[in-house]
Backbone bond lengths (Angstrom), bond angles and torsions (degrees), N, CA, C in turn:
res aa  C-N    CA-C-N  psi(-1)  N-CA   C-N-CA  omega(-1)  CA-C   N-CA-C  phi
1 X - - - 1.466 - - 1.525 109.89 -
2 X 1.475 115.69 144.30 1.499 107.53 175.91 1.192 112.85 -103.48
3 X 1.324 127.49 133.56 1.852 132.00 163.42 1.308 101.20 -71.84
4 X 1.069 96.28 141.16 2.028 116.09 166.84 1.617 92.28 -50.84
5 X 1.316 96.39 148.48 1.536 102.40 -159.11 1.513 93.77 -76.42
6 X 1.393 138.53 -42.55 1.671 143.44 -163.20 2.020 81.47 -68.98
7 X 0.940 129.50 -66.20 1.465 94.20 -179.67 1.666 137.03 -72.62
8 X 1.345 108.75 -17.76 1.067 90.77 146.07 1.544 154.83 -34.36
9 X 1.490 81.31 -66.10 1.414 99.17 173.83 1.459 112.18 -61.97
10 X 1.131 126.27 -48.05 1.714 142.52 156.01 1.469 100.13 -18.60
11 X 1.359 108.20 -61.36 1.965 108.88 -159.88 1.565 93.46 -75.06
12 X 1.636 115.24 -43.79 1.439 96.32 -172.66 1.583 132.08 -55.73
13 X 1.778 102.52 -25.35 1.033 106.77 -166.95 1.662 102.89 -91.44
14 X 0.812 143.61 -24.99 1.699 170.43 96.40 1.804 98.51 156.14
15 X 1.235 95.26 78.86 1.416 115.76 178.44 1.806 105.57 -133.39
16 X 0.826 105.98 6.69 1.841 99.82 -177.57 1.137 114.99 -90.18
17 X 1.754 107.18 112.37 1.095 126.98 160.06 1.320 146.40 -93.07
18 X 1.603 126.99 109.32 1.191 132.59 -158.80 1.505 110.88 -104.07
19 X 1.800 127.87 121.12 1.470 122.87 -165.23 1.151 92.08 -130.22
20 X 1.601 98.09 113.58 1.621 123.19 -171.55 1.678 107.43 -86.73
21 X 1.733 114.26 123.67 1.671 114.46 178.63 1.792 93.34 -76.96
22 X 1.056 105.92 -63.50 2.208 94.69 -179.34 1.569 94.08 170.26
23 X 1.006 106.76 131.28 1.786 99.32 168.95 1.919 136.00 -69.59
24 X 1.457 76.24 -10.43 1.664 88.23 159.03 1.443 119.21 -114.92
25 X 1.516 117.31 22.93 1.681 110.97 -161.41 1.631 89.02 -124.48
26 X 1.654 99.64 111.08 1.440 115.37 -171.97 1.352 92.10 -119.21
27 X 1.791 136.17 36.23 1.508 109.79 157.62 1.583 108.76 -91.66
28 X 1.320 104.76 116.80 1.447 98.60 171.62 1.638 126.73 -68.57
29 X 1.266 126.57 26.75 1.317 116.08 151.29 1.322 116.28 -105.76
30 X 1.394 119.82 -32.44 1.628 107.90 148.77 1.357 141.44 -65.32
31 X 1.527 117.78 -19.37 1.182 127.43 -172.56 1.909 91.96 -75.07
32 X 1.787 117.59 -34.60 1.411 93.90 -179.46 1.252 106.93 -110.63
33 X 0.646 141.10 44.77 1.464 156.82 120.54 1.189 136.40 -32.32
34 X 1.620 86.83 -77.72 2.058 109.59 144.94 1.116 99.47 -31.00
35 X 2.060 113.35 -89.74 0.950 106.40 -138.65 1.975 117.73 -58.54
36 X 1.303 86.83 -10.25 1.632 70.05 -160.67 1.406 111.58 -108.50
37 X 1.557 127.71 40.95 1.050 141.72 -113.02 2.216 72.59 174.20
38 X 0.901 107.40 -32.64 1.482 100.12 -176.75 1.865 95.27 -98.55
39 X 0.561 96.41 -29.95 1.989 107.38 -165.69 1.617 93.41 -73.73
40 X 1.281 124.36 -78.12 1.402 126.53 148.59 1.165 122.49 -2.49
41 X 1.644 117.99 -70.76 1.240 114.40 -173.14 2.031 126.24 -101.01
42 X 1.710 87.70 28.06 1.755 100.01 169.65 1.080 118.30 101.51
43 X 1.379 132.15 -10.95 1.549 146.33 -161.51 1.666 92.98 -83.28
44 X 1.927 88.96 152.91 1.545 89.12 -149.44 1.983 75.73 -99.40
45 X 1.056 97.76 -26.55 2.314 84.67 176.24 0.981 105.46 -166.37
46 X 1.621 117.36 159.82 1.554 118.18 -174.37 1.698 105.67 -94.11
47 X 1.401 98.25 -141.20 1.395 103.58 -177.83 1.271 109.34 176.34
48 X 1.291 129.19 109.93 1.653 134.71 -144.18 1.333 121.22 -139.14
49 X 1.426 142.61 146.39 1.380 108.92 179.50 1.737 115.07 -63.39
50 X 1.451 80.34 176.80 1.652 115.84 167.86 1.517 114.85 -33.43
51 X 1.223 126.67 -23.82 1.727 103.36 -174.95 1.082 119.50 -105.53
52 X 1.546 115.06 153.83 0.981 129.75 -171.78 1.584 137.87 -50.79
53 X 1.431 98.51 -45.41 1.751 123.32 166.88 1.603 86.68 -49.05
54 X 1.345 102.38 -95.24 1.680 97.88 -174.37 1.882 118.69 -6.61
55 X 1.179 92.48 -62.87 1.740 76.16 -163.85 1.483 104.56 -77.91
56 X 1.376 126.99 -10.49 1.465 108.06 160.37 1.521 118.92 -95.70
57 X 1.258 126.04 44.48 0.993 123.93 -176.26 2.192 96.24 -137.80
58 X 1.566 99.06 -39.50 1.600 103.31 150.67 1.059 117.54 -57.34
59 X 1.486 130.51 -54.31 1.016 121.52 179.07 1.644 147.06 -48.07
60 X 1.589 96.57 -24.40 1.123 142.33 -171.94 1.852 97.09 -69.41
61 X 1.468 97.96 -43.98 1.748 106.49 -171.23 1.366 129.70 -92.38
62 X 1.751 97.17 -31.02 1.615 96.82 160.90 1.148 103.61 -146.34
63 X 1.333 93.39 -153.55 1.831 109.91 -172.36 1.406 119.27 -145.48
64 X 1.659 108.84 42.72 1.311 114.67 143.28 1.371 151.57 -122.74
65 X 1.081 142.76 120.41 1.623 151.92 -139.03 1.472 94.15 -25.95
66 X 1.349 84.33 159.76 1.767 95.57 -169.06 1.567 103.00 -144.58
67 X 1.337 101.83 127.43 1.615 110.37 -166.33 1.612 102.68 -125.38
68 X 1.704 111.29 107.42 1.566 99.41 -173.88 1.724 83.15 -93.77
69 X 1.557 90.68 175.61 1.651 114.19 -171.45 1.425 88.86 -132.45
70 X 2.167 103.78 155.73 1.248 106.27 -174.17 1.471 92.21 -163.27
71 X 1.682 129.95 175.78 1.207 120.91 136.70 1.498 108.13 -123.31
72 X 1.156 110.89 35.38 1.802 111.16 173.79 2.001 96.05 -124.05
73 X 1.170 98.45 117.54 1.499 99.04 -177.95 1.368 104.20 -72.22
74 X 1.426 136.41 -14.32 1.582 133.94 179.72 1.880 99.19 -72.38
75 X 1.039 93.66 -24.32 1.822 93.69 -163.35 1.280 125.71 -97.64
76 X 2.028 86.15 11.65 1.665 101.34 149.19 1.151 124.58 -72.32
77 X 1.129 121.50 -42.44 1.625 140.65 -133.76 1.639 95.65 -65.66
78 X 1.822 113.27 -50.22 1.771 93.66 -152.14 1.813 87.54 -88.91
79 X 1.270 142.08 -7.16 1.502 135.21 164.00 1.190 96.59 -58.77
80 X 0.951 126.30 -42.52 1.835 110.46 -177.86 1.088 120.87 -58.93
81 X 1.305 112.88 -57.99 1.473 134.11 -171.35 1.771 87.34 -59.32
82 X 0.830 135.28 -51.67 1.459 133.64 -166.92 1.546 112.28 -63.60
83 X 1.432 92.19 -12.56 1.615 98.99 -170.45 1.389 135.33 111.14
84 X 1.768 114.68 4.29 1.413 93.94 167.01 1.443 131.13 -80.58
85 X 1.373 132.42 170.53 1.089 122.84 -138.79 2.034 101.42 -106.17
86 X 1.596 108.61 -32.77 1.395 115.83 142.09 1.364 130.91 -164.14
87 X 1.286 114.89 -158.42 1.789 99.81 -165.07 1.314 103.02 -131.37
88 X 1.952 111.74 159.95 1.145 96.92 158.87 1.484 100.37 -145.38
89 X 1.561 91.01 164.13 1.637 112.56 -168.99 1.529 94.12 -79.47
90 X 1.601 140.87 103.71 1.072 122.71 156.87 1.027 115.73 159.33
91 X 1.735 133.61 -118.69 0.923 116.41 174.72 1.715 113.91 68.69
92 X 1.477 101.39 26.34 1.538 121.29 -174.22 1.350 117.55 -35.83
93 X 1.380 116.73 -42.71 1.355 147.37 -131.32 2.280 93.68 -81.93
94 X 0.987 88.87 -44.68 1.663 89.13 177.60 1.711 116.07 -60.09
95 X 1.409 111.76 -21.60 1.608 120.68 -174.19 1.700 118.32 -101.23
96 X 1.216 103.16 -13.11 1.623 124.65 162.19 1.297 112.74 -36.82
97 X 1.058 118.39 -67.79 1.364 138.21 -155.07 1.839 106.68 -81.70
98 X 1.350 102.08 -28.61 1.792 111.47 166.59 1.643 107.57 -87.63
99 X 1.166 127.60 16.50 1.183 136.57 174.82 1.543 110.66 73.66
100 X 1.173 115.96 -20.31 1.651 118.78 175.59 2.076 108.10 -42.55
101 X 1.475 113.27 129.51 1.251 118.05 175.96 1.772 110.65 -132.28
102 X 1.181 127.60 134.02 0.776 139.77 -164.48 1.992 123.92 -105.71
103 X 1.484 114.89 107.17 1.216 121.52 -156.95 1.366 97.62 -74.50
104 X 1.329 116.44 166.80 1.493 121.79 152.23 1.491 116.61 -52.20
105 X 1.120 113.64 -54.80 1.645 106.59 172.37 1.254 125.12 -67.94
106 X 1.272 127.32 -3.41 1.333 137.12 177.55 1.573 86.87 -85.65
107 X 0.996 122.55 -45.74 1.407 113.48 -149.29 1.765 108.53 -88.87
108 X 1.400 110.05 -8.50 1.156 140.54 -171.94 1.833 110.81 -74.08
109 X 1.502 85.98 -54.03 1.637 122.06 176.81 1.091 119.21 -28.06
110 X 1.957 89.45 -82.09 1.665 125.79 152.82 1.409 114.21 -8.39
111 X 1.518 108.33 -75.93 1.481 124.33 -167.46 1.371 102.65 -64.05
112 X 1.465 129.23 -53.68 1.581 107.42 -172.92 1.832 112.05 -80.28
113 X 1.566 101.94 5.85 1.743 90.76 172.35 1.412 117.60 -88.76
114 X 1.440 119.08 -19.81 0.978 145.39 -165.91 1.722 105.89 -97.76
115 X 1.102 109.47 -53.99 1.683 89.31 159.90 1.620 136.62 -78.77
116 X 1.363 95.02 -3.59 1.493 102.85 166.53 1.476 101.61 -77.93
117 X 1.389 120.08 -66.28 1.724 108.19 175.15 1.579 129.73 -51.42
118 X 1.438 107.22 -24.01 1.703 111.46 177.40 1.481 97.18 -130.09
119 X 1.307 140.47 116.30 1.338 132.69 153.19 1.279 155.45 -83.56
120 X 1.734 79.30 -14.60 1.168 107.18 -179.90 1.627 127.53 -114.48
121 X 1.001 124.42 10.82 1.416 154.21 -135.66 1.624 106.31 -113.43
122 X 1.382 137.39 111.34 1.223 118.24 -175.48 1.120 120.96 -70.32
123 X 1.197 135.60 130.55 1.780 147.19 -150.86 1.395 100.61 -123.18
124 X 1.088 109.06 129.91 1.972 122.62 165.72 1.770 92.32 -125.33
125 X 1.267 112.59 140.06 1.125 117.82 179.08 1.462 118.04 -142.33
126 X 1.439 130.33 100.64 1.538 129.05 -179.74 1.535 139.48 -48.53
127 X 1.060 94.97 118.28 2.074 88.69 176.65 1.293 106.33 -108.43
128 X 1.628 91.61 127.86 1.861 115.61 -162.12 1.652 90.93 -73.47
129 X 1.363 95.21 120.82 1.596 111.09 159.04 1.500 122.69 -53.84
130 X 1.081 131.45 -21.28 1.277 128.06 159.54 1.721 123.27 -79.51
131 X 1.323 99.97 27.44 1.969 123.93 147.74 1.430 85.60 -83.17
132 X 1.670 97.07 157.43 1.552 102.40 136.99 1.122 121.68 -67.12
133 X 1.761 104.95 -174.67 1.870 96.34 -163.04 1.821 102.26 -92.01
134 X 1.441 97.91 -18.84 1.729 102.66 176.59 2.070 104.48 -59.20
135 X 1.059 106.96 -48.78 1.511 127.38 168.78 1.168 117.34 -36.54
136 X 0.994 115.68 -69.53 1.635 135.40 157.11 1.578 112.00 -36.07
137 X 0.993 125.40 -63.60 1.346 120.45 -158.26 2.196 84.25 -75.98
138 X 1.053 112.98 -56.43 1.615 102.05 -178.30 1.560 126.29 -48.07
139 X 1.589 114.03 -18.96 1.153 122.58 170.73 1.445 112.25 -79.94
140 X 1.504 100.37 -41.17 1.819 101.39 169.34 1.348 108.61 -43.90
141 X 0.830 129.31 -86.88 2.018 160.29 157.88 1.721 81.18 -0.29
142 X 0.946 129.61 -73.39 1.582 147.50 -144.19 2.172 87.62 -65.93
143 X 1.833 79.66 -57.80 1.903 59.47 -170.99 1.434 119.96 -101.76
144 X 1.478 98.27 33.48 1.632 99.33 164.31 1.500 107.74 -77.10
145 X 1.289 110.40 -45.35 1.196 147.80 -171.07 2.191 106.02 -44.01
146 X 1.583 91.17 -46.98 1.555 125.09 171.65 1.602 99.99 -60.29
147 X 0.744 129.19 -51.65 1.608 134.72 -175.02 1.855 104.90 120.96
148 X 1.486 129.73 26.63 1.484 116.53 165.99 1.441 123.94 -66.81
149 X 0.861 127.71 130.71 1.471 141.49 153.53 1.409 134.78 -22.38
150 X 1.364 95.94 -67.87 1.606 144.29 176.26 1.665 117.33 -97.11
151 X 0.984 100.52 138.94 1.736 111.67 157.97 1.276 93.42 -128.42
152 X 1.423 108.03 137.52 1.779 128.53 136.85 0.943 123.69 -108.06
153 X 1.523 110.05 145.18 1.335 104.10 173.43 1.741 101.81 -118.20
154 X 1.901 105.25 -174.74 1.686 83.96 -165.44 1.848 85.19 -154.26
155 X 1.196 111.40 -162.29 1.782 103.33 164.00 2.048 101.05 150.15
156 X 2.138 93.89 -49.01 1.286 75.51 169.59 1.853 154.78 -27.20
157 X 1.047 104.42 -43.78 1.316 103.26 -159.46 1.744 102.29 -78.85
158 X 1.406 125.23 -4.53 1.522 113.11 -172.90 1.730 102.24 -113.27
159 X 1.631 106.41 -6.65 1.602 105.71 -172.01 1.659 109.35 -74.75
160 X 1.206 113.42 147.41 1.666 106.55 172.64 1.279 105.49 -133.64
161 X 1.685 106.83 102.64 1.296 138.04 142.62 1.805 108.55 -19.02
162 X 1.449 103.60 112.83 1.450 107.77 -174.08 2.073 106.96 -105.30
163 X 1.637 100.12 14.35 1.450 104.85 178.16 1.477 96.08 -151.09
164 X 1.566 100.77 168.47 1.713 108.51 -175.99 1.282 102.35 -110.53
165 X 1.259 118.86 178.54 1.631 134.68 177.67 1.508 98.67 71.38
166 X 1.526 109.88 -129.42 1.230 119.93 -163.57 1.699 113.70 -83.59
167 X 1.110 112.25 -30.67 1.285 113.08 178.79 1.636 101.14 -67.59
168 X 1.308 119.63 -50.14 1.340 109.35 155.71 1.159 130.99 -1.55
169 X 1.315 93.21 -92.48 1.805 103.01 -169.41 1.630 102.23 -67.41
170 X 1.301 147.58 -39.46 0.916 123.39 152.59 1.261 141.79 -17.83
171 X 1.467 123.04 -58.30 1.408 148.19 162.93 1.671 107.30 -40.82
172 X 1.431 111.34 -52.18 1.546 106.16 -173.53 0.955 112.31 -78.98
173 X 2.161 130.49 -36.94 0.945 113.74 178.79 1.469 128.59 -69.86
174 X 1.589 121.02 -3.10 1.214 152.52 -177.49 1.972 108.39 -14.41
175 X 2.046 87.18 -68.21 1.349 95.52 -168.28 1.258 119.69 -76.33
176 X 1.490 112.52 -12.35 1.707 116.54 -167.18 1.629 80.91 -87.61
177 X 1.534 126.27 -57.79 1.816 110.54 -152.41 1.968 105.47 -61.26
178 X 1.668 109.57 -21.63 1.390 118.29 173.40 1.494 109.42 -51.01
179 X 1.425 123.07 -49.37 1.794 133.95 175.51 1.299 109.61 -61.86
180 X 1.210 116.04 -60.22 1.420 120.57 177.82 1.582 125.84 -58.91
181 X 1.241 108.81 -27.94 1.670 121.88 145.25 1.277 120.85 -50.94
182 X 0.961 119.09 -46.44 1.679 113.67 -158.94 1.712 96.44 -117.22
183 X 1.250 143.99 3.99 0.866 140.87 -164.53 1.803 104.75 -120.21
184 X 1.236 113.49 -33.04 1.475 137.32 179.69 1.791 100.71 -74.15
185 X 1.524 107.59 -42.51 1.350 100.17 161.10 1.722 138.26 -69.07
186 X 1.516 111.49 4.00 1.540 99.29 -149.38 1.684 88.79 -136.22
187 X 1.561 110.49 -14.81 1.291 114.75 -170.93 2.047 107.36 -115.11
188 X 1.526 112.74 152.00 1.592 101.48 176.85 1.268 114.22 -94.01
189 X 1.068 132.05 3.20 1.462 143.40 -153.14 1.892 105.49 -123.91
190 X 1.405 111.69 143.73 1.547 132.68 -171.71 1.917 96.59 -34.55
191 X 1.149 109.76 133.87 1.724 105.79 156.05 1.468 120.73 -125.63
192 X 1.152 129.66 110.62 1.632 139.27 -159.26 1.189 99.45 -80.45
193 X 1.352 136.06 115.76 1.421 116.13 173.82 1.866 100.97 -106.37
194 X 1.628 102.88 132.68 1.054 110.08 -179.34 1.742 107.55 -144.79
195 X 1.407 112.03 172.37 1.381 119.62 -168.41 1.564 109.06 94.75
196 X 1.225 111.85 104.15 1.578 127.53 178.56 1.618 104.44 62.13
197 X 1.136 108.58 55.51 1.225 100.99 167.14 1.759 117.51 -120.66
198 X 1.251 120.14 123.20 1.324 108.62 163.07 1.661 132.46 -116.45
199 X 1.402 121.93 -146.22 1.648 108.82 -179.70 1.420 115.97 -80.02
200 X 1.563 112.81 -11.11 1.327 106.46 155.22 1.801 142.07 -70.06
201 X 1.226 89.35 -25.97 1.884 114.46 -166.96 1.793 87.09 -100.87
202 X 1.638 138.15 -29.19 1.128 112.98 -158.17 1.504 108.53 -59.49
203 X 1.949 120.90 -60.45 0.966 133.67 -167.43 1.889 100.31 -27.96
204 X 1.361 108.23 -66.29 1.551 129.75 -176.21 1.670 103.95 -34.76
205 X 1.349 124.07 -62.04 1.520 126.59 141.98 1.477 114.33 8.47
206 X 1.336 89.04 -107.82 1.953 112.55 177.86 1.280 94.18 -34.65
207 X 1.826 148.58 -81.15 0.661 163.79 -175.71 1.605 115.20 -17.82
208 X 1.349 106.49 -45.57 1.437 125.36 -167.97 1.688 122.55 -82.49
209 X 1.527 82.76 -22.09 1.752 118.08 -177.53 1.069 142.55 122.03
210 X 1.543 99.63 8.26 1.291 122.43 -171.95 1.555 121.88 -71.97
211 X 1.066 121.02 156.48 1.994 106.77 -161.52 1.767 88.64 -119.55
212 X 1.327 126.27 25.11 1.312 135.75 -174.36 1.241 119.31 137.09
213 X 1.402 124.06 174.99 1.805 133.97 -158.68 1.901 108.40 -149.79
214 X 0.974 111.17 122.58 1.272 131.21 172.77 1.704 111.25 -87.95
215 X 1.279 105.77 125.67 1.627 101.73 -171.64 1.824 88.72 -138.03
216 X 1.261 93.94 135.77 1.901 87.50 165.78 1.778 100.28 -142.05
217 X 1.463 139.96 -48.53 1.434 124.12 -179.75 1.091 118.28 -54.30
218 X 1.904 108.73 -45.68 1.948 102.06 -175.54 1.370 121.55 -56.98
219 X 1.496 112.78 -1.33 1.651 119.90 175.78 1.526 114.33 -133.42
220 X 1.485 113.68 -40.09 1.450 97.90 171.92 1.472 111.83 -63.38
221 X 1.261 165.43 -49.63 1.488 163.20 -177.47 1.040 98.20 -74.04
222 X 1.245 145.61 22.11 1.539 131.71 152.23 1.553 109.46 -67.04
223 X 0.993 125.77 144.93 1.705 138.18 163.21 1.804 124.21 -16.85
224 X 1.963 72.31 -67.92 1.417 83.96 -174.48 1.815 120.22 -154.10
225 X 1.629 134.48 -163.12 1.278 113.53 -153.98 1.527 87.86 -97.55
226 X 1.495 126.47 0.41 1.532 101.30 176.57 1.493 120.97 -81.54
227 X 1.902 97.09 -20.45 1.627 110.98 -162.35 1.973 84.95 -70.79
228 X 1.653 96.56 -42.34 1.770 83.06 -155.47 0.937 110.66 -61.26
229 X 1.692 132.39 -50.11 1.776 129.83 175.44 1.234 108.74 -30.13
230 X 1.382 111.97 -58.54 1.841 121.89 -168.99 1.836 107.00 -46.85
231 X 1.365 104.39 -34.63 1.386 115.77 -173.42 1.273 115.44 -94.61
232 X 1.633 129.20 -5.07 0.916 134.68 161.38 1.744 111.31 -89.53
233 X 0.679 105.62 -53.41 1.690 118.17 158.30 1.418 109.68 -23.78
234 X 1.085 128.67 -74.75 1.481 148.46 132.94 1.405 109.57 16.69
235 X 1.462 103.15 -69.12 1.572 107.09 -149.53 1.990 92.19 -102.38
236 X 0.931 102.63 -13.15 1.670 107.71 178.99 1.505 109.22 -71.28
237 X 1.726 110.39 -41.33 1.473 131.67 -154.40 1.797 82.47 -72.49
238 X 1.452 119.89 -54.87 1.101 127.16 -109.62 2.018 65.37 -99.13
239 X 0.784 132.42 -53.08 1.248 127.06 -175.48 1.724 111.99 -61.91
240 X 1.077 111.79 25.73 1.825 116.34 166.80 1.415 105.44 -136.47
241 X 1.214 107.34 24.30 1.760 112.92 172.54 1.405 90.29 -91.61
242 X 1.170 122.13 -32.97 1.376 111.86 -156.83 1.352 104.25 -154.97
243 X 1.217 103.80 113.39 2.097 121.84 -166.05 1.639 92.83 -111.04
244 X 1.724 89.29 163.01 1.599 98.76 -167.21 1.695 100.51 -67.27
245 X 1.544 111.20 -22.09 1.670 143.59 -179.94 1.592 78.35 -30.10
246 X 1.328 100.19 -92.36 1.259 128.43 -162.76 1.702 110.98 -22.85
247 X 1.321 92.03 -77.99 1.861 102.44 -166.34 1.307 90.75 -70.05
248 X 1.394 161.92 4.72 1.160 134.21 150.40 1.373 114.99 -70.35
249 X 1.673 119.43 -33.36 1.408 120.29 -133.93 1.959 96.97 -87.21
């Protein structure tokens, strides 16, 4: 499969930044907001729901790759056709909280229904942190195997940070940089680590093995489009502290 060449190059250099609007957040004046509010502030692509209007209506505002998220592989099909550039299975993190949990074979499912309907289509596909982490890395392995593109990993939204400030965000990004560790080792292909991550935890990311970081609360719940640039800015800066250059060399 080919990646759009700006992420490519993005994952190789391990600077790719992905700023998620929500996989259930279909108001389109926030959804471009985000997006354009990500373009502005350096991000190499967003990541939006499933519909179609949406991505021609992003599209409409900028001009960087556009990755809707879903867990119905049919409810890729007309975002594509509309023009996004690829998809991903996941984005778990919105169904948590409705008690919905997601098996390895569910997630397995997903991936071969979804490349039977798109085959050609670049695919990132999430493994729910509530596997173990041995689990995780076999599901990675499993859906390389499937034909994904992408790995994400995820964890933020169920960890509870037992300090504030910086130790904080440390703490939450805890379980996602744990996946992206052990998952970056076992698989050949890009792993995004996202879920509670911000400009403090990204560097730690890259660091860990990650070929880029997915962030969507530290910028979607911001106020407004100066806070989000500023916060994209942030997380762009903070990901050239520390290149894949680096921790290999």
């Amino acid at each position: 499969m080919t990646i759009h060449p700006n992420l490519r190059t993005a994952f190789a250099q391990g600077h790719a930044l992905k700023i998620i609007s929500g996989l259930t957040n279909f108001d389109t004046a926030h959804v471009l907001a985000v997006a354009k509010s990500a373009q502005q502030g350096g991000a190499t692509f967003v990541d939006i729901a499933a519909d179609a209007e949406l991505v021609r209506q992003v599209n409409q505002q900028i001009n960087l790759p556009i990755c809707v998220s879903a867990i119905d592989p049919e409810a890729f099909l007309a975002p594509v056709a509309a023009g996004a550039t690829l998809i991903e299975i996941g984005n778990f993190d919105a169904f948590y909280a409705q008690g919905l949990k997601f098996t390895a074979e569910d997630v397995l499912s997903l991936t071969r229904r979804t490349r039977e309907l798109l085959p050609h289509i670049t695919l990132s596909v999430t493994v729910p942190h509530t596997l173990p982490l041995d689990a995780q890395v076999k599901l990675a392995e499993d859906l390389v195997g499937l034909g994904a593109d992408i790995i994400q990993t995820e964890g933020g939204t169920s960890s509870q940070p037992l300090h504030s400030g910086t130790v904080g965000l440390i703490e939450k990004a805890t379980p996602t940089l744990a996946a992206a560790h052990a998952i970056s080792r076992a698989v050949g292909i890009p792993v995004l680590c996202a879920s509670g991550i911000s400009d403090i935890t990204a560097p730690m990311a890259i660091a860990a093995g990650a070929a880029g970081v997915g962030v969507g609360s530290a910028v979607n719940k911001l106020n407004d489009t100066i806070a989000m640039v500023a916060a994209v800015r942030s997380l762009r800066e903070a990901l050239h502290v520390v290149t894949r250059t680096t921790v290999n060399a």
